[in-house]
C-alpha positions in Angstrom: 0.0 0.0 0.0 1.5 3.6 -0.7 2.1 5.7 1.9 -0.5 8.5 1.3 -3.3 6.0 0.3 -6.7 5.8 1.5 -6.3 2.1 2.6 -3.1 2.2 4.5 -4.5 5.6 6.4 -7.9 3.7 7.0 -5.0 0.4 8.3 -3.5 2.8 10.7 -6.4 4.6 12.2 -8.3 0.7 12.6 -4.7 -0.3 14.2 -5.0 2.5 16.6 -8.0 1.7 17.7 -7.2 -2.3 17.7 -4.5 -1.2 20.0 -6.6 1.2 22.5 -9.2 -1.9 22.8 -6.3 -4.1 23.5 -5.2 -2.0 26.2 -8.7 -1.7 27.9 -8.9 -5.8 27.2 -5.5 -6.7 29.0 -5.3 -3.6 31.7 -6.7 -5.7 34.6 -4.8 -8.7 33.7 -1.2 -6.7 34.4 -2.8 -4.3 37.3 -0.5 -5.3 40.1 2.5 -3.3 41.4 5.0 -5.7 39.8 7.9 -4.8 37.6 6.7 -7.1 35.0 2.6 -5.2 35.4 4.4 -1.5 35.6 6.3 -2.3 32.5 3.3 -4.2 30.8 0.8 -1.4 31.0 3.7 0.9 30.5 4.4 -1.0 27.0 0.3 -0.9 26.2 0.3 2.6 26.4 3.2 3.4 24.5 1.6 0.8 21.6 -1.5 2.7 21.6 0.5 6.1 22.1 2.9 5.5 18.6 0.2 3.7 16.3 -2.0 6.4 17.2 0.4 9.6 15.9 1.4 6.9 12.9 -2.4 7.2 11.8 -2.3 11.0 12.7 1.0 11.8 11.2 0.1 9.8 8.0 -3.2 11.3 7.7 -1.9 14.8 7.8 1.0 13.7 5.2 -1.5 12.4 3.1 -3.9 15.8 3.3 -0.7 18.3 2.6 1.4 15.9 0.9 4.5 16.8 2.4 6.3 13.3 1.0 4.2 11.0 -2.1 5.3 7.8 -1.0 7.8 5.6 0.6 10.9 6.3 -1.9 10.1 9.8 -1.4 10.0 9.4 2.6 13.2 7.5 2.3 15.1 9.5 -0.3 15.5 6.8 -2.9 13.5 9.1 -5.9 16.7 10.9 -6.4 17.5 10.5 -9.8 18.2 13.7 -12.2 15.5 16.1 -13.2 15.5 17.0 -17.0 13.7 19.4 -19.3 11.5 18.8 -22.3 11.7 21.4 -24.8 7.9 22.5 -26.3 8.8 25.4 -28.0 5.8 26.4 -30.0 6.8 29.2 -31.4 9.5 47.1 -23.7 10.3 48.6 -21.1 8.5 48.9 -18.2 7.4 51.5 -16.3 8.0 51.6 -12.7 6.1 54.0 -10.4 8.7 56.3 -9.1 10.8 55.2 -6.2 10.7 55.9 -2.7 13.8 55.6 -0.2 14.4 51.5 1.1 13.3 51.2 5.5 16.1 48.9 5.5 19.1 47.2 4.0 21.3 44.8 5.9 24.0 42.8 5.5 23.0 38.8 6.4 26.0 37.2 8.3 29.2 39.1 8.8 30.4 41.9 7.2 32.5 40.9 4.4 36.1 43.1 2.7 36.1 43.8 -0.7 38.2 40.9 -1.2 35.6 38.1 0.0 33.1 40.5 -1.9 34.5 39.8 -5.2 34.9 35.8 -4.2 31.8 34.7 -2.6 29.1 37.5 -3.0 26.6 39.2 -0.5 23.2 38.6 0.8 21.4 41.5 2.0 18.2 41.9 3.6 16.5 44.5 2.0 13.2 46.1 3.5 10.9 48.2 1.8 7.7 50.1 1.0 6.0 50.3 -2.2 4.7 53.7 -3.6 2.3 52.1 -5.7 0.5 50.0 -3.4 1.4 51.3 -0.3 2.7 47.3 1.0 5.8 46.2 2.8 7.7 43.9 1.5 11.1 42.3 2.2 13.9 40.0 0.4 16.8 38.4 0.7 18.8 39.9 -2.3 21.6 38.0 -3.4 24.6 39.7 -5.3 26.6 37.4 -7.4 30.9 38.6 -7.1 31.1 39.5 -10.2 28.8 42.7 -9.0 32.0 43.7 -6.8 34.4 42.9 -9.4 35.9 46.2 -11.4 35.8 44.0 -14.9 31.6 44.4 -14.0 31.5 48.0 -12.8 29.3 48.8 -15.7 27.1 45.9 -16.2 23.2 45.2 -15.4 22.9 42.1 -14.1 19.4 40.1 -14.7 17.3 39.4 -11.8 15.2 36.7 -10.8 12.5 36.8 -8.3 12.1 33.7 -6.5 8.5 33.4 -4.3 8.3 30.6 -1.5 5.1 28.9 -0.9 2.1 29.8 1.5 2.7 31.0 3.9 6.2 30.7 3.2 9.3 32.3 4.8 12.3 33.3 2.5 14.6 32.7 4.8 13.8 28.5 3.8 14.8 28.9 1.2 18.5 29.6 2.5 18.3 27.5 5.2 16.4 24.1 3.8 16.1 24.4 0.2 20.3 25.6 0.2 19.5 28.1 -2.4 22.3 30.0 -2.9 24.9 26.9 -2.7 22.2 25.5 -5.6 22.9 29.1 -7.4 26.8 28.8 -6.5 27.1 25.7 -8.0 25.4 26.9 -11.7 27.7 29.6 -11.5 31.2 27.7 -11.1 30.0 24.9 -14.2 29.2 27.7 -15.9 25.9 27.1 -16.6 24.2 30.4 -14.9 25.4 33.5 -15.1 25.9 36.2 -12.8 22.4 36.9 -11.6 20.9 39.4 -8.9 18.0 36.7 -6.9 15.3 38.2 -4.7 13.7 35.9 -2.5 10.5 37.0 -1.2 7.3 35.3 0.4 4.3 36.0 -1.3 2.7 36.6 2.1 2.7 40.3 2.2 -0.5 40.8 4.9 -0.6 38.1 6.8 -2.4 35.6 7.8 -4.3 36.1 4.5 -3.1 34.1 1.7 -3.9 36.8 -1.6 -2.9 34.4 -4.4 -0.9 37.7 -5.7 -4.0 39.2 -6.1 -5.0 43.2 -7.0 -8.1 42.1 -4.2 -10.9 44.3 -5.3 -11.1 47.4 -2.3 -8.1 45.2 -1.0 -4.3 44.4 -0.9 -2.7 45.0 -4.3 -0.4 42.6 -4.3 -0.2 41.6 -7.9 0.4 45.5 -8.5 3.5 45.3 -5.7 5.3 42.5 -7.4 5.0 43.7 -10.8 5.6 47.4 -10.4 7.0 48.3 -6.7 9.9 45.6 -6.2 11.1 46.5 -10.0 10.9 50.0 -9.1 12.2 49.8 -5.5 15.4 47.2 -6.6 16.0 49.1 -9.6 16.8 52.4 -7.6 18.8 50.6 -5.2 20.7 48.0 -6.9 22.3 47.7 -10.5 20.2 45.5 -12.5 18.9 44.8 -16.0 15.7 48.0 -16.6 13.6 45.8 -19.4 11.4 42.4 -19.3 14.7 40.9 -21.3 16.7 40.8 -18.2 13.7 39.9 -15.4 12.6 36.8 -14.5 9.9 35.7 -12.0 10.1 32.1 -10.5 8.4 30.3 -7.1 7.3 27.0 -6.1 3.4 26.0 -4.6 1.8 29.0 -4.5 4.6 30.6 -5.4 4.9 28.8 -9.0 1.2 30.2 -9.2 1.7 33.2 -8.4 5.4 33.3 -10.7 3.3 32.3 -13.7 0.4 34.7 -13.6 2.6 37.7 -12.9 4.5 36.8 -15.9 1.2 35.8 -18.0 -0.3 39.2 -16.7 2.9 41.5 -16.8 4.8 40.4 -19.9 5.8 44.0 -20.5 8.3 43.6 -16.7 8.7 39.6 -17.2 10.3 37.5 -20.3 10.4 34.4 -18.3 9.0 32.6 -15.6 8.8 28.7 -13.4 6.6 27.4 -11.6 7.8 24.9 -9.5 4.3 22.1 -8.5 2.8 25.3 -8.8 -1.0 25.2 -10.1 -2.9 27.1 -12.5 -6.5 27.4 -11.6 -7.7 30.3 -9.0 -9.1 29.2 -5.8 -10.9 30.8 -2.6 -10.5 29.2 0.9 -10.9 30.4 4.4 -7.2 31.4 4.2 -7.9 33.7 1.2 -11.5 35.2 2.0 -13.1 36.6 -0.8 -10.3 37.8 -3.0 -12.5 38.5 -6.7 -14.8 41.1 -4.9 -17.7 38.4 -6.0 -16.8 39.5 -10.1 -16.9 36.4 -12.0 -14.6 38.5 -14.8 -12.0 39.1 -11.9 -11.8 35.8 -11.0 -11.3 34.1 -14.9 -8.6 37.0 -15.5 -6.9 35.1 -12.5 -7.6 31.7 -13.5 -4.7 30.6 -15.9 -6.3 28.0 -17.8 -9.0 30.3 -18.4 -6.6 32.7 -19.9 -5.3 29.9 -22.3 -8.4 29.5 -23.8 -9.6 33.2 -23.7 -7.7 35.4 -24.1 -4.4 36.1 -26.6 -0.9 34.5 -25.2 1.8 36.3 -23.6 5.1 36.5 -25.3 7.1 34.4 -22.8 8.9 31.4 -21.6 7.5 29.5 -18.8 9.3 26.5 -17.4 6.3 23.5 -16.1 7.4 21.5 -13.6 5.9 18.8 -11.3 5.6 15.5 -10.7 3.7 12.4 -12.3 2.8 10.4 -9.1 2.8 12.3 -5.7 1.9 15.6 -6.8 -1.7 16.7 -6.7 -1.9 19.6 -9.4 -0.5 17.0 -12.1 -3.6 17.1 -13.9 -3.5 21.4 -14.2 0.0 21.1 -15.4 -0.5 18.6 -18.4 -3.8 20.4 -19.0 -1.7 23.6 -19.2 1.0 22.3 -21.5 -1.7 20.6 -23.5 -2.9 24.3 -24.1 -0.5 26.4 -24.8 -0.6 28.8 -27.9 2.4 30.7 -29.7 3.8 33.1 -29.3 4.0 31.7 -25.5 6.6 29.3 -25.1 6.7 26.6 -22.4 9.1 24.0 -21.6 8.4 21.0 -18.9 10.4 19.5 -16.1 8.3 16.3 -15.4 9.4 14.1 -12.0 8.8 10.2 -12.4 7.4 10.9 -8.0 8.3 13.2 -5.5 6.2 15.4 -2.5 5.6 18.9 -2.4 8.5 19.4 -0.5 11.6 21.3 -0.4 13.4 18.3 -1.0 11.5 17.7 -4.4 11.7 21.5 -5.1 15.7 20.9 -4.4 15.7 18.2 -7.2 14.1 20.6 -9.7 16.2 23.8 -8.9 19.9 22.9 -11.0 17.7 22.5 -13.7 15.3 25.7 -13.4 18.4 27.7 -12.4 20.1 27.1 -15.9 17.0 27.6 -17.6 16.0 30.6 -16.1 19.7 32.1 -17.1 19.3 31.0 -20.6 16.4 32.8 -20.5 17.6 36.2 -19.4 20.1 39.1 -20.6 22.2 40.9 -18.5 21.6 45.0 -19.4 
């Protein structure tokens, strides 16, 4: 039985409760003061204790589907992600920019030496004159931006988004993002590139899909207008859609394609990493199309693949044929696509929606997103 199927949860929950009538059932036989009693009951309770967070643990595994099955659990899905090509066939205009509340330097201060060996990561906190939101990002600044030979060069930038609720500091610390980066750079397979990693969670607890919400958060508006704006006037990077490029995983990968689909004028490229492509509503989003049907199509990805004219971008797919629920959106969304959009696929034999799945799609993602980009 597979690890998030209905039979083997339905096994573990019956096993629980086989276990907490066995305990009732044998209780009086082993109620003396006894070693052997005392470590009898002592062994029926633990029994009922571990089967019973078993059921529990693989119940809520198999609602969020942290890990598909047992050779992801176990780490024996590790084989090498690859990219199928489907190739089927301006300048933006930022609202004007508005002093950074912070920047920081994460770790240590570093010379100019280390600079212009091993790069920086700043925390960079700020407000955005369009929309009026806070947002903050790791920014991390390849060494070539310290090196002289680069004085006068734009670098592209890639936006990466975390999940919901998401904290971009995961994807430092667990997903190892910028050794995944480091390691592009020295096979030469990604070039110098300014990464922002943001959480798409700008007021929280509410989960806005990256939404302009109707009388609400304009969060679609912040990521396509004020962090170009606001990292434009504060760092040296690439000013057209050539040289940006917006990529995320879960709701991240959702929100990375539709501000790309929606904003092709700031974004040539984009990935969605097991991200979906159909709108939804929860009780984590509240009501976030002011009740418009219209609002809520121009938000719905596949809707726009059927009504509306395609974006001239590339869009890197990926997910993962067993253990990865949104499957079905992503081959419907390949199955759709129109020129002049042009998508490629990254297609996992299993794997969880996990950073440990995302980790096996990054090398690959990384070097396509830099293909995708030009430096200014």
């Amino acid at each position: 039985m597979g690890l998030t199927s209905g039979s083997f949860i339905v096994t573990l929950f019956l096993a629980a409760i086989a276990a907490a009538a066995l305990t009732v059932r044998l209780w009086p036989r082993y109620a003396g003061r006894g070693t052997r009693q005392v470590l009898s009951r002592i062994g029926l309770l633990a029994l009922t204790q571990v089967v019973a967070l078993l059921a529990m643990l693989t119940y809520v595994n198999g609602y969020f589907d942290f890990y598909s099955g047992w050779d992801d659990l176990f780490g024996t899905n590790a084989g090498a992600a690859a990219i199928k090509s489907g190739r089927l066939g301006g300048t933006a205009r930022p609202a004007p920019p508005v002093s950074p509340l912070t920047i920081a330097t994460l770790g240590p201060r570093k010379d100019q030496q280390t600079l212009t060996r091993d790069g920086l990561i700043e925390k960079f906190r700020f407000q955005g004159q369009s929309t009026g939101l806070t947002g903050e990002a790791f920014v991390m600044l390849p060494p070539e931006y310290f090196q002289p030979a680069y004085a006068t060069r734009k670098f592209p930038v890639s936006l990466v988004l975390t999940g919901y609720p998401g904290n971009p500091y995961s994807l430092i610390r667990v997903m190892h993002f910028p050794a995944l980066v480091r390691q592009g750079e020295l096979a030469g397979k990604v070039q110098p590139t300014v990464y922002l990693l943001m959480r798409p969670t700008l007021v929280p607890p509410r989960d806005t899909e990256c939404t302009d919400v109707p009388g609400g958060p304009q969060v679609e508006s912040f990521f396509s207008i004020d962090v170009p704006a606001q990292v434009g006037a504060h760092y040296r990077v690439a000013t057209t859609r050539a040289g940006w490029g917006i990529m995320g995983d879960s709701t991240g990968g959702y929100c990375a394609a539709k501000v790309a689909m929606r904003h092709s004028d700031r974004f040539a490229a984009a990935v969605s990493l097991s991200g979906y492509f159909r709108s939804l509503q929860d009780l984590t989003t509240g009501d976030l199309y002011g009740g418009s049907r219209s609002v809520r199509d121009e938000n719905d990805l596949l809707w726009r693949q059927t009504h509306l004219p395609a974006p001239p971008i590339a869009l890197l797919v990926t997910s993962c044929r067993i253990g990865e629920k949104t499957f079905p959106q992503a081959q419907r969304f390949l199955g759709q696509v129109r020129a002049p959009m042009q998508v490629d696929s990254l297609i996992l034999d299993s794997g969880g929606h996990n950073f440990r799945t995302f980790r096996r799609m990054m090398p690959a993602s990384l070097e396509w997103m830099s293909a995708h980009l030009k430096a200014g």
